[in-house]
C-alpha positions as CSV (number, residue, x, y, z in Angstrom):
1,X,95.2,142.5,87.3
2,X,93.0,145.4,86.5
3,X,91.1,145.4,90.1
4,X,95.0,145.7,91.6
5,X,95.2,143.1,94.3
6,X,98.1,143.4,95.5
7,X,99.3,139.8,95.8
8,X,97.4,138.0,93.2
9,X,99.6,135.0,93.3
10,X,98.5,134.1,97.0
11,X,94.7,133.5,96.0
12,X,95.0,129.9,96.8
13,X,96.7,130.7,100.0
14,X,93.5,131.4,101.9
15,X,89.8,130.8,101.9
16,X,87.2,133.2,102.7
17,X,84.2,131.6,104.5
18,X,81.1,132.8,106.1
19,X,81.6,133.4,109.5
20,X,84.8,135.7,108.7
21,X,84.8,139.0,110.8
22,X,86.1,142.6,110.4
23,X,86.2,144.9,113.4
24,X,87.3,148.5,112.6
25,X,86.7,151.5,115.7
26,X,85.5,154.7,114.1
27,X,85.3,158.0,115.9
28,X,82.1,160.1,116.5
29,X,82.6,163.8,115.4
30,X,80.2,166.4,117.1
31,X,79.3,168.0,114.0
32,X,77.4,164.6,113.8
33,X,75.2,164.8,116.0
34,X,71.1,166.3,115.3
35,X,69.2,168.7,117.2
36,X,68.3,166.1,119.8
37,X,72.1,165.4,119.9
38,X,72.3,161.7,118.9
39,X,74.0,160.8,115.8
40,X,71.9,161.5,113.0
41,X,70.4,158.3,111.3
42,X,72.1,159.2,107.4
43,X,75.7,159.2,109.5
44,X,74.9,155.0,110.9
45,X,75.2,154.8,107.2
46,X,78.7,156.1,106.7
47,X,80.1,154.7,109.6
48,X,79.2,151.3,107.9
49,X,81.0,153.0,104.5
50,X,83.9,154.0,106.6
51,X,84.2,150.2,107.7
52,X,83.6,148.8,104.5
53,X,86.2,150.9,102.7
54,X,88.5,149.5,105.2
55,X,87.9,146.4,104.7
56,X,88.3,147.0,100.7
57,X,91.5,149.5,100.9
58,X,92.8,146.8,103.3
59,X,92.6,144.1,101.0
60,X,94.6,146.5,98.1
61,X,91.2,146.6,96.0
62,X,91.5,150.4,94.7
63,X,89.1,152.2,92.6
64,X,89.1,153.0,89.7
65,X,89.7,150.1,87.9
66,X,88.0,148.2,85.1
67,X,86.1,145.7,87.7
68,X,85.4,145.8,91.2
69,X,83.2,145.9,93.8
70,X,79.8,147.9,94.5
71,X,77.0,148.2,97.2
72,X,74.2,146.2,95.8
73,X,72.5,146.8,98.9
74,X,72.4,148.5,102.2
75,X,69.8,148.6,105.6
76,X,70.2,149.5,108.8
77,X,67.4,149.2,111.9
78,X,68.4,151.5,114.3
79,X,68.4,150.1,117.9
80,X,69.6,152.7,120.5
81,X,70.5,156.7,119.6
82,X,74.7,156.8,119.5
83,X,75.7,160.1,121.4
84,X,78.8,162.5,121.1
85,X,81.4,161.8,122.3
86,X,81.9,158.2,121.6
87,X,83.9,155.9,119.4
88,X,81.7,153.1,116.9
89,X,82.9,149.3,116.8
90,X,81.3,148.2,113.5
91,X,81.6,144.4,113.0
92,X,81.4,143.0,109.6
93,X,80.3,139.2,109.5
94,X,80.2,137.6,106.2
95,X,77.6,135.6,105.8
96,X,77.1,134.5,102.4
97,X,79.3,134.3,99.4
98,X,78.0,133.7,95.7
99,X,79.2,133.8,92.5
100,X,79.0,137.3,92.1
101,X,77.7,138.2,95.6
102,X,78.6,138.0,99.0
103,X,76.4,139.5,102.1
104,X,77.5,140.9,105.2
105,X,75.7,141.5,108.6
106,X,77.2,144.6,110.5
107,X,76.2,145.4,114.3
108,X,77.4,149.0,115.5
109,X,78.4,149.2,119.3
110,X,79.7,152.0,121.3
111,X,83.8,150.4,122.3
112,X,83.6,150.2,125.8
113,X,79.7,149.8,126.2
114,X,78.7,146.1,127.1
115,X,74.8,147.0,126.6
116,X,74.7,145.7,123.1
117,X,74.3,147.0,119.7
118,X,73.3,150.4,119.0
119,X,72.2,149.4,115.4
120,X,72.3,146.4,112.9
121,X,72.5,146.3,109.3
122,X,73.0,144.5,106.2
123,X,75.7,145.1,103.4
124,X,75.4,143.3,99.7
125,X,78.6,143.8,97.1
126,X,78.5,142.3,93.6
127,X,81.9,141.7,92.0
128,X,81.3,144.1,88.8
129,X,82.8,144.4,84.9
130,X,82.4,148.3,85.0
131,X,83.0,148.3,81.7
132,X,80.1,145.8,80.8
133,X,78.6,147.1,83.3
134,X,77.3,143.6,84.7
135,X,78.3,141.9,87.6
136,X,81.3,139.2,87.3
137,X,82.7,136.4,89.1
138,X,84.3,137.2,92.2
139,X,88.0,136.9,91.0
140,X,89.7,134.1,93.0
141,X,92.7,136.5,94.0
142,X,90.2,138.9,95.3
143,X,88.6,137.0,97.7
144,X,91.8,135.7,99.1
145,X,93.1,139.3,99.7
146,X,89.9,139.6,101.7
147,X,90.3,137.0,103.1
148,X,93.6,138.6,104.1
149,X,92.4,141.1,106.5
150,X,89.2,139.1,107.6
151,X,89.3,136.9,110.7
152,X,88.3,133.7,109.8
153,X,85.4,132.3,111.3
């Protein structure tokens, strides 16, 4: 399989659904931090990239490969200013899956702060044929390896 899931024999095993959740915590460096010492906005972005690439690596997707995933899209509304030193909780819910295309909502909370989310965004992939270059089906064993290191709704 030329996206190398690890188990593609499996794929029937276990349905992804919206509603399934990824929580990964990611550390705040200080070199992170603006002059007004909060996080700077272009950084809310790779903490989300961080999380993501979890999620993928997780799931034994591994680039480069001859199809795969991309970011179609990617926002972010920035709530509260994240401050050194602190670690980031970034939640991935799934929320829609297509063909090609599934969408994610992600909220960012400081671990350990119950005053709710420092930002939200919103993640798009499309399954792609790099080669093509157009997107694809999402391959059935690829969304059950996802599905692997999701929580299910």
């Amino acid at each position: 399989m030329p996206h190398s899931v690890s188990d593609p024999d499996s794929a029937s095993s276990v349905a992804l659904s919206p509603g399934a959740t990824h929580v990964v915590d990611v550390p705040l460096r200080w070199g992170d931090s603006d002059a007004m010492d909060h996080l700077n906005n272009t950084l809310y972005f790779r903490l989300m990239e961080e999380a993501r690439m979890q999620i993928l690596y997780g799931a034994g997707l591994r680039l480069p490969a001859d199809d795969g995933p991309i970011l179609a899209h990617a926002s972010c509304d920035f709530l509260r200013p994240l401050t050194y030193p602190a670690t980031v909780r970034v939640t991935h819910t799934l929320t829609r899956i297509g063909r090609s295309s599934m969408e994610f909502e992600l909220v960012l909370e400081k671990a350990g702060d119950e005053g709710g989310p420092y930002a939200r965004g919103r993640n798009v992939l499309v399954w792609m044929d790099y080669v093509a270059n157009r997107s694809a089906p999402w391959p059935a064993a690829a969304l059950a390896a996802l599905a692997r290191v999701m929580r299910a709704a």
